[in-house]
N, C-alpha and C positions, 0 to 999 in steps of 0.2 A: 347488766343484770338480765336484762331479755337475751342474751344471746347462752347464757347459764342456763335458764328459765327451760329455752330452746331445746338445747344438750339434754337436760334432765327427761324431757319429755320424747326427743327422739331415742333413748338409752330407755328407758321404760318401754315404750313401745316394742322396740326391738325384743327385748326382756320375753314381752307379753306375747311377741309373735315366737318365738324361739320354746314358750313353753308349751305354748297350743300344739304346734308342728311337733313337739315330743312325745305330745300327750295324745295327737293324731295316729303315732305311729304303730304305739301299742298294738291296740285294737289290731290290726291289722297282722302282728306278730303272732298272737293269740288266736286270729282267725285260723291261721296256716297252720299252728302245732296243732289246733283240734283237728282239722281236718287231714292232716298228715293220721293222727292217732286214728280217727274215726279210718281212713286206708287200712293203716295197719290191721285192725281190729277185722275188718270185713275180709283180707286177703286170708289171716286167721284163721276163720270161720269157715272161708272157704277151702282151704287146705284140711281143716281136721278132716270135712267131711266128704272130700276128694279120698285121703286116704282112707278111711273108714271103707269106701266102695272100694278101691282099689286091694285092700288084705281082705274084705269080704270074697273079691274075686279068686283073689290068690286062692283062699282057702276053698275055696269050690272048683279049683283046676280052671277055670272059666278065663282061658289063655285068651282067645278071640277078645273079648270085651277089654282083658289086661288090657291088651295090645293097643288099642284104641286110647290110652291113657297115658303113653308113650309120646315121647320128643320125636317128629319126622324126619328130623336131621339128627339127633343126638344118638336117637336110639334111647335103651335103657343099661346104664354100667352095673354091677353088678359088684359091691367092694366087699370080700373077705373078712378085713377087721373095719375098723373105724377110720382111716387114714385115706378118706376117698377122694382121688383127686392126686392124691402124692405120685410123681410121676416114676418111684420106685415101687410103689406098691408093695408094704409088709405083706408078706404069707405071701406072695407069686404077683402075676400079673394079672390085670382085671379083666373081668368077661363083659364085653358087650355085646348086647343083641339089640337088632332092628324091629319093629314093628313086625314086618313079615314073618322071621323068625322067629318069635314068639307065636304069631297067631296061628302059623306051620304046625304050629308042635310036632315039631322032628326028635328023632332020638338021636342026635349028636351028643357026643360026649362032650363035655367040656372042662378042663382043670378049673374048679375054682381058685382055689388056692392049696397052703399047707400050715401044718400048727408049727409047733415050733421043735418037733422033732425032727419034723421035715417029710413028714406023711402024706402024700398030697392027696386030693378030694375030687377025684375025675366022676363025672355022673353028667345024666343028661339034665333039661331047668326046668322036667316038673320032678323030678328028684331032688334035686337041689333046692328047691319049693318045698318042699314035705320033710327034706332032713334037715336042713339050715335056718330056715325059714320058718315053719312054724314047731321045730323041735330046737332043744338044743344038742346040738353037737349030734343029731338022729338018734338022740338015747330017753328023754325026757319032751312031754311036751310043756312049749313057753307059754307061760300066763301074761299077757300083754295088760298087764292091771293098769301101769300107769304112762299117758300120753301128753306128750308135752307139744309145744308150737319154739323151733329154732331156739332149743336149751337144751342140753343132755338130761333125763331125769336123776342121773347121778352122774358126779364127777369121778371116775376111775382114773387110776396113775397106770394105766397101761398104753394101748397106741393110742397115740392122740387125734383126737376128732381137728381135720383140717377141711372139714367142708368149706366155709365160711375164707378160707385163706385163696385154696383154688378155685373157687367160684363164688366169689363176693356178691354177687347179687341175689344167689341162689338162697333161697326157705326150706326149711323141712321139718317133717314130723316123726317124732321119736314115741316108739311102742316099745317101753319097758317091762321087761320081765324081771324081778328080785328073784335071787335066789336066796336059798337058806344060809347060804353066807357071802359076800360080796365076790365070789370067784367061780359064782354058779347064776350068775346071772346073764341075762343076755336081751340087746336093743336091737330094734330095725327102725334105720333113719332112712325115710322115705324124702326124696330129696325133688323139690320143682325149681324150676325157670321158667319166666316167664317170657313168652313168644308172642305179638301182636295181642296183647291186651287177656292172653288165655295162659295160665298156668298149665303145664305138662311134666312127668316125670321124667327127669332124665337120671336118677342111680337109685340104686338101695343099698347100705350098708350095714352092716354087721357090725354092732361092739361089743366082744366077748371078752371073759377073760378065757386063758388058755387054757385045755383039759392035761 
């Protein structure tokens, strides 16, 4: 009977330690997803308002300053449509430029790319800034009405956004322009990595549809 007695009480105990240690664990589960979230949220915050200065500069020619907001190693890539990173590059092959060569502002030509005629789009990158970049297609200027944090603000079934595939760590923010109908629209996805604890740009892409 006492050795029942025994068993019962060492099996309850155990029970009792087994539920504490589960109930210890929680807490500790819930500490780490708030503070993952509260990360997230502050990287966020600080990407809108990285690019916010960053297309402020654009749109004032103010290459120097760009230039300073640039990857030291990476540079800045430059992608045509939406497929940055793709090592075929729809529309042609991608432009990058260094630090130097932005803050130069030389007048080298450079192909960006081509539509789908096969037009291709040679100019230097504060042209390329003034017609791609804050126009569409250099016909219309874009309303950047609406800005997202690493989402498209719409999903189009044209080239598909592979940021996130070739550079999986990589964040960016997206300046949607609507158009009056979904094939008159056009984004720039302002694209960072992060280097020693600093966020830096290293592409800006294009998602159009085609003229």
């Amino acid at each position: 009977m006492k050795n029942i007695r025994g068993f019962l009480i060492l099996v309850t105990s155990l029970l009792m330690l087994y539920g504490c240690d589960e109930g210890g664990k929680q807490p500790v589960s819930t500490t780490t997803d708030t503070e993952k979230m509260s990360s997230e949220k502050e990287t966020e915050k600080k990407l809108l308002a990285l690019s916010e200065e960053i297309f402020s500069l654009l749109k004032d020619s103010n290459y120097e300053k760009f230039a300073e907001k640039v990857d030291q190693e990476h540079g800045v890539t430059f992608a045509f449509y939406a497929d940055f990173g793709h090592p075929d590059g729809y529309g042609g092959e991608y432009v990058n430029l260094s630090k130097k060569e932005i803050s130069e502002r030389n007048n080298t030509k450079y192909l960006w790319g081509a539509d789908e005629s096969g037009k291709e789009f040679e100019m230097s990158f504060h042209e390329y800034v003034q017609q791609f970049l804050l126009r569409k297609w250099g016909m219309s200027d874009a309303d950047y009405s609406i800005i997202t944090f690493n989402e498209p603000g719409e999903n189009f079934a044209g080239v598909i956004n592979t940021i996130h595939e070739f550079y999986p760590n990589a964040k960016y923010v997206e300046y949607y322009s609507p158009g009056e109908t979904e094939h008159l629209f056009q984004s720039l996805r302002f694209i960072y990595q992060e280097r020693d604890g600093e966020w830096y740009l290293i592409g800006i892409a294009r998602d159009v549809a085609s003229v």
